[in-house]
N, C-alpha and C positions, 0 to 999 in steps of 0.2 A: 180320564178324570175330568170334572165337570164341576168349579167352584162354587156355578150357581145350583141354587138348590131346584131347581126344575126337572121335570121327569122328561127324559129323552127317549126319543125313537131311533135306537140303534139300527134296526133293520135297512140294509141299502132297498135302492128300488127295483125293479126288473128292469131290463133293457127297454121293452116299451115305453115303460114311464118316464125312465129318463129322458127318453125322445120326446117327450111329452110337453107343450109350451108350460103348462103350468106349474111342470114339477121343476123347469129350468129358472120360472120365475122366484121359486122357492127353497131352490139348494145353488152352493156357492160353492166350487172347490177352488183352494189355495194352496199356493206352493211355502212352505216357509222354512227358514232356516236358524238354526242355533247355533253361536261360536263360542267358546268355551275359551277365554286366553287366563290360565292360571301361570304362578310361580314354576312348575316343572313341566307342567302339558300344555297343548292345545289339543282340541277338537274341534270337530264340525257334521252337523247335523241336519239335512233336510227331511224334510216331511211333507205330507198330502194332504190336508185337512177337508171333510167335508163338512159343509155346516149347515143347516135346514130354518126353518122360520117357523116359530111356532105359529102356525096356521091355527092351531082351534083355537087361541087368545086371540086374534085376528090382534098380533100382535106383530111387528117389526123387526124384532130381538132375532136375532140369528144364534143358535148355539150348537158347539160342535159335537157328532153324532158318528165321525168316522176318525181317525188318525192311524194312519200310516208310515213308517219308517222307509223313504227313498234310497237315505246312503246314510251309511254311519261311516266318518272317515276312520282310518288307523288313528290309535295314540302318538301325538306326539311331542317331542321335548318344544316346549316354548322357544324359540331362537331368539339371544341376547348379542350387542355388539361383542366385541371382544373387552373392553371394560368392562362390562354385563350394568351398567349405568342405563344404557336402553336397551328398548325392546326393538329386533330388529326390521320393522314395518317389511321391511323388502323383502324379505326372508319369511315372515307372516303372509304376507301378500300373495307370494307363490305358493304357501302352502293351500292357501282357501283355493286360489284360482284351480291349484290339481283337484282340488275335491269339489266343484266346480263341473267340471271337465270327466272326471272319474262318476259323476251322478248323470252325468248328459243334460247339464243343463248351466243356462247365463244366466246372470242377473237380470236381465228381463224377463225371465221367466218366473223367479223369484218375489213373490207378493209382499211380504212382510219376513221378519225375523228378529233375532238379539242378538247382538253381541256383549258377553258378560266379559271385563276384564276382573278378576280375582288376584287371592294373597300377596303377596310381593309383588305383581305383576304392576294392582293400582299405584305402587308406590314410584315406577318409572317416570321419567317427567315428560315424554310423548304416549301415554296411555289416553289422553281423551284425544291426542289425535287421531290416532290409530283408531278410535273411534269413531270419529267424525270421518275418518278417510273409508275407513268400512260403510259409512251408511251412503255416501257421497257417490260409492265409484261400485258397490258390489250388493246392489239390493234396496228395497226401501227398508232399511231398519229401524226396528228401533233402539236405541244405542241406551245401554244402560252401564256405567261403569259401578261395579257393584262392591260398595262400603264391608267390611266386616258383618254387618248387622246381617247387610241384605244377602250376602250370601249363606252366611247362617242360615238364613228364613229360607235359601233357596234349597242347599243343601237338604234342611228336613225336608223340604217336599218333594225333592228328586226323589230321595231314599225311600220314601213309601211310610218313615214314621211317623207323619202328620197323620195319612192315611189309617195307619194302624190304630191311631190313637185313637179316633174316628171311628172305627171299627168295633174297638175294643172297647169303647167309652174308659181309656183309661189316661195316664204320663207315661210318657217317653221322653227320655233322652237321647238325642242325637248327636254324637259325635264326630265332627269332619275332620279328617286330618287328611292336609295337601302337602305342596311342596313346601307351602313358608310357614302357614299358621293354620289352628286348631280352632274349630268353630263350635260351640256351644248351644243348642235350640233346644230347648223346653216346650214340649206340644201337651196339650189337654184337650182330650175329646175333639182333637181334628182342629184345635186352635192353638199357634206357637203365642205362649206368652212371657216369652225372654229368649235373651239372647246374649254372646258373648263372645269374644276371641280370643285367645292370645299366641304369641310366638312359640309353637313347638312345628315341625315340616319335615317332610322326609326329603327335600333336595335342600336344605341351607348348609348343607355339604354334599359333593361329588369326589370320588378319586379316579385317577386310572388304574389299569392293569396291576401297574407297580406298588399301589397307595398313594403312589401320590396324590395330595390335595389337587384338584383342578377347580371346585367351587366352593368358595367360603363369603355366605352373607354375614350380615352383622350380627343376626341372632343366631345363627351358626358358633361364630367362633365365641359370644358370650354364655352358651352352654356349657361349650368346651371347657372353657375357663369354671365354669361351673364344678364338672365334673374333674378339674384339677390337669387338662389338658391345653396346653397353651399352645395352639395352632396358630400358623400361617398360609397360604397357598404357595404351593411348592413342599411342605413339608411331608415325608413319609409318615405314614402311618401304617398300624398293625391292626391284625383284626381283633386282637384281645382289647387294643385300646378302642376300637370303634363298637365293640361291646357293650362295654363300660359305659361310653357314651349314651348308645340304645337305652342302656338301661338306668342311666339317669332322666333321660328326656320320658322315657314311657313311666315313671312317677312320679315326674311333672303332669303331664296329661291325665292321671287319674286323680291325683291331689287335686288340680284343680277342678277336674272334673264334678268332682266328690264334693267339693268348697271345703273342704280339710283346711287346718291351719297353714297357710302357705310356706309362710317366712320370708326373711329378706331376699333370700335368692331368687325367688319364684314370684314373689308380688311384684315385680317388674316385666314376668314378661303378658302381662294383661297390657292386648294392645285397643280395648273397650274396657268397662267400669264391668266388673265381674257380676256372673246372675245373682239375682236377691232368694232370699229365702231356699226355702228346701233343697237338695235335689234329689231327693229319695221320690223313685219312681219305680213305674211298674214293667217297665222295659228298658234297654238300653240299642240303640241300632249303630255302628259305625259304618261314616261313609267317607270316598273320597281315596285318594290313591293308595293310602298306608293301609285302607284299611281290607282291600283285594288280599294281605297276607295275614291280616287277622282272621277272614273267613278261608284261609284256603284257597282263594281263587285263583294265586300268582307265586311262583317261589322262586323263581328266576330275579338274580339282583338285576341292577341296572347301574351300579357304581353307587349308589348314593345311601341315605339310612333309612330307605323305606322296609328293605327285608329285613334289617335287626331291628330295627326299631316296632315292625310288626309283629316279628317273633315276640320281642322282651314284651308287647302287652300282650302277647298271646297267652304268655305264661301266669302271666298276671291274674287274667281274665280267668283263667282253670283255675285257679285259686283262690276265686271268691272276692275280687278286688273289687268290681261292679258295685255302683249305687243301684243297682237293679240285673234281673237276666238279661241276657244276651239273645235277643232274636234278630234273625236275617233281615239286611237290607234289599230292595228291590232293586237298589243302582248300587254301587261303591262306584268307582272313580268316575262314572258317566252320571252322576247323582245332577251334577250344576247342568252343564250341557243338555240332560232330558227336558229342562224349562225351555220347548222351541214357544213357537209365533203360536196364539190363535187369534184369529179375525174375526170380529163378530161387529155388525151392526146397528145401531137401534137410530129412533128419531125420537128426538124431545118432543116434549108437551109442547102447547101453545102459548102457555102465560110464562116464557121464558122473559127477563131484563137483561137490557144489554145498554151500559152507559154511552159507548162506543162506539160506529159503525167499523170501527178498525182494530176491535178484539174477533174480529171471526174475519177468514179461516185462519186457524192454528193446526200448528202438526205436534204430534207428539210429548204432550203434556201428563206428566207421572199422572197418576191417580193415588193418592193418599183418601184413607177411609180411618179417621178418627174413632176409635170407639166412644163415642160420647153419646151418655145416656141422656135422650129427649123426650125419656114418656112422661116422668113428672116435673118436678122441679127444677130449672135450670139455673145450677149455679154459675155464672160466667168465670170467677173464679178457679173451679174446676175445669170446665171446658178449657178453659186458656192454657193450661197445665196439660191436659190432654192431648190438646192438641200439637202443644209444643213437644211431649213426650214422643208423639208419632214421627214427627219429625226426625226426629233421633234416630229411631228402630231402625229409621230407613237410609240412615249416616247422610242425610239431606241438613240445612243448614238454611232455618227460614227466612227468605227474604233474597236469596241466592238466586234462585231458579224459580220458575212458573212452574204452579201445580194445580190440580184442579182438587179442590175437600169437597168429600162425598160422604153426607149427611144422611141419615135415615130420620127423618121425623117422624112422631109419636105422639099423642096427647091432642088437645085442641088447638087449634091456632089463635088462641088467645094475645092481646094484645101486649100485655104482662109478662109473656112467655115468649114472644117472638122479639119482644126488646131484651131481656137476660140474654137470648141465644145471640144476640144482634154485636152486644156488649161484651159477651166472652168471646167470640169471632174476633173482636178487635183488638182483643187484649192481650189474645193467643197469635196474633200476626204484628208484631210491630214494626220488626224491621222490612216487611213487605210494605206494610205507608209509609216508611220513614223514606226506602227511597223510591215510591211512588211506584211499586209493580201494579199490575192490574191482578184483583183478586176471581179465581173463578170458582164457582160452588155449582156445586150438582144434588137436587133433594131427587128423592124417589116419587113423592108423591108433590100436588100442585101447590109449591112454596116458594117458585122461583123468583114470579115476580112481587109480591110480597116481600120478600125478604130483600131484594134487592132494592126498592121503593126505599124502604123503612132506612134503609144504610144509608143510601145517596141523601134523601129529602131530612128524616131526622133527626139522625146519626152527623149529617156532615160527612159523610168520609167522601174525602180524599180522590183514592184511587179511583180506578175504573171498575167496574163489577160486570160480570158477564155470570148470570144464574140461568141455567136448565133443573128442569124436572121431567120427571117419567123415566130417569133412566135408572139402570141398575151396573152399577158398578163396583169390584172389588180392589183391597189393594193387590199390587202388582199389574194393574191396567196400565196403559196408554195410550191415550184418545187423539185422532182427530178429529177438529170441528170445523165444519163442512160453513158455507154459505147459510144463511137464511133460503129456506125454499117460499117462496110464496105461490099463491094467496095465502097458503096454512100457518106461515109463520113459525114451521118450526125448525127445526135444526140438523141436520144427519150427523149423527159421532157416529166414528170409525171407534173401535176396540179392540187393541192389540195387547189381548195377557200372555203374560207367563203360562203356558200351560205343564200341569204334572203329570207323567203318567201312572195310573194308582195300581 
């Protein structure tokens, strides 16, 4: 799958060509890997990526044209201390390092990749190390700890019902259910425009052999209590009561799903501001570990509520319970994990601004893509809203972290229009000047150093500014930026997306 809309040349070469200097100056293969640490699983995922340059634009852009699956690791249970307060890094550690080892290859071999930490997992209090120690010691990654929102957005695009929507030109709903919580995405005609979560998972309860409880998270035992079951860990339980249970929680998951009246019980456990408007659509797809026994793919328990809880909306689903049919997903539980590394290149324009000589190089800077409309009128107002709205989607927090907003301009570069755009820019970033981040913006076309002139000289602002142009980026990117190359003056960004497979 191929975010950007450009027409690819899937065909590999011959063996001559490859041997060939020019065809070596124009294809790049990469190694990359994806880690998957959720509330009940992990995985891990390498892959082969080839990428090519679009040579008849006598353009720079590299885009990918092969993908290969290396190793796909076994499923496995996320390892927690014995409190389960953390995640056990050491215990994580060793499992990447086998699958590592199991693919025949080291982190030097390894180009790029992600590590997503998801559901209950983010909520541990050494998750962004584990991150940081991942990118530090087992690869160049790029480290994404990914919010409700964003795994949402990922989830549909592992599943294939972005894709379908796309396809279909129609709505889908996509359904994630993991080990701690329930994700929500809303896709139209290949674009997700909402998103949501809340507390339903098929591990926030475990037993052993006997019933006995062995895991009871928070929003475990507040269902329980729900369904009129007052658990503990250590306590036995039956299978008529872990029924009951299932079948409380799986009408939880379709109420909400549905945006049915919730009630007191149930409006607590949105752990995001529930979707807006409809959600009558034209598909429905689940994905994600519960949902291997909605399709039939898995019947074998594992101790926890993913097989009842799959059954009870199995039954549901034959029933007619759906805001829409039921068509198959292309991943269930390897839905997050299929987002590995792609690599892609390009080089900015020449009329890039740079306040700074000490905003360049950067490594790994989100790419956030506001949709904000630039062909007519600019309201800054709006913009500012928009912008801050994106923020959100992406459970980002502005003024937090360096990101780079990526702009599509439209209409003339009129002086009137380029101050509104200049004005809502600033009004949509506040706490990024309050405590004096450096702001970076990316246009597609030549607006870099314009726009960046206009900010520093009659704007006043503050910050630093670092503007390129020429490049084309999506959200879910992550750039490096490279040196000034001279005499050209302009910039090499690295490109490190999410990639989906469609």
């Amino acid at each position: 799958m191929h975010d950007i809309g450009d027409d690819h040349d899937h065909d590999g070469g011959t063996p001559e060509e490859e041997d060939h200097p020019l065809w070596k100056l124009d294809t790049i293969t990469l190694t990359s890997v994806g880690i998957d640490v959720g509330t009940a699983t992990s995985q891990i995922l390498f892959s082969r990526l080839v990428l090519r340059r679009l040579g008849r634009e006598l353009s720079s852009r590299f885009v990918v044209t092969e993908r290969k699956t290396l190793y796909l690791s076994p499923i496995r249970f996320t390892p927690y201390t014995a409190n389960r307060e953390r995640i056990d890094d050491d215990a994580l550690g060793r499992l990447v390092d086998d699958a590592y080892a199991e693919a025949g290859l080291t982190p030097n071999d390894v180009n790029t990749g992600a590590i997503i930490l998801t559901g209950e997992a983010i909520r541990r209090d050494n998750a962004r190390a584990i991150a940081d120690l991942f990118a530090d010691q087992r690869g160049d990654f790029v480290c994404a700890t990914a919010g409700h929102n964003f795994e949402a957005l990922l989830a549909a695009h592992g599943s294939g019902a972005v894709a379908y929507s796309a396809n279909e030109r129609c709505r889908v709903l996509n359904i994630d259910i993991g080990g701690g919580t329930t994700k929500l995405a809303l896709a139209e005609a290949g674009r997700v425009v909402g998103t949501a979560a809340f507390h339903v998972g098929g591990r926030l309860l475990a037993t052993d052999g006997d019933g006995t409880i062995t895991v009871l998270e928070p929003g475990g035992k507040a269902l329980a209590g729900h369904a009129g079951l007052d658990w503990n860990v250590g306590d036995r339980t039956s299978p008529g009561d872990i029924e009951r249970l299932a079948d409380h929680m799986a009408d939880a998951v379709l109420t909400l799903a549905r945006g049915a009246a919730a009630g007191p019980e149930l409006e607590p456990l949105w752990v995001t501001p529930p979707l807006n408007g409809s959600r009558e659509c034209d598909a429905v797809v689940f994905s994600g570990g519960v949902s291997e026994y909605i399709y039939g793919h898995e019947r074998e328990s594992h101790g926890d509520l993913g097989a009842p809880l799959g059954r009870a909306l199995r039954r549901r689903i034959d029933d007619g319970e759906l805001p829409g049919p039921l068509v198959s997903a292309r991943e269930c539980i390897r839905a997050t994990v299929m987002g590995a590394a792609q690599h892609t290149v390009q080089v900015s324009g020449n009329t890039i601004y740079r306040s700074d000589d000490h905003l360049l190089p950067r490594k790994n800077i989100q790419v956030l893509r506001p949709p904000v409309d630039l062909d007519g009128d600019i309201d800054p107002a709006v913009m500012a809203q928009t912008i801050q709205s994106h923020f959100r989607s992406f459970d980002l927090n502005e003024g937090e972290a360096e990101v780079a907003l990526v702009f599509v301009w439209q209409g003339p570069p009129a002086a009137f229009r380029i101050a509104a755009f200049c004005r809502g820019l600033m009004e949509g970033l506040p706490q990024t000047m309050a405590r004096g981040r450096p702001i970076y913006l990316v246009f597609d076309h030549d607006m870099a150093g314009l726009v960046g002139t206009i900010l520093k000289q009659d704007f006043g602002l503050q910050s630093q500014v670092l503007a390129l142009d020429g490049i084309t980026l999506r959200d879910f990117d992550f750039i490096d930026l490279g040196r000034v190359l001279e005499p050209s003056g302009t910039v090499p960004v690295t490109i490190k997306s999410l990639v989906f497979q469609f």
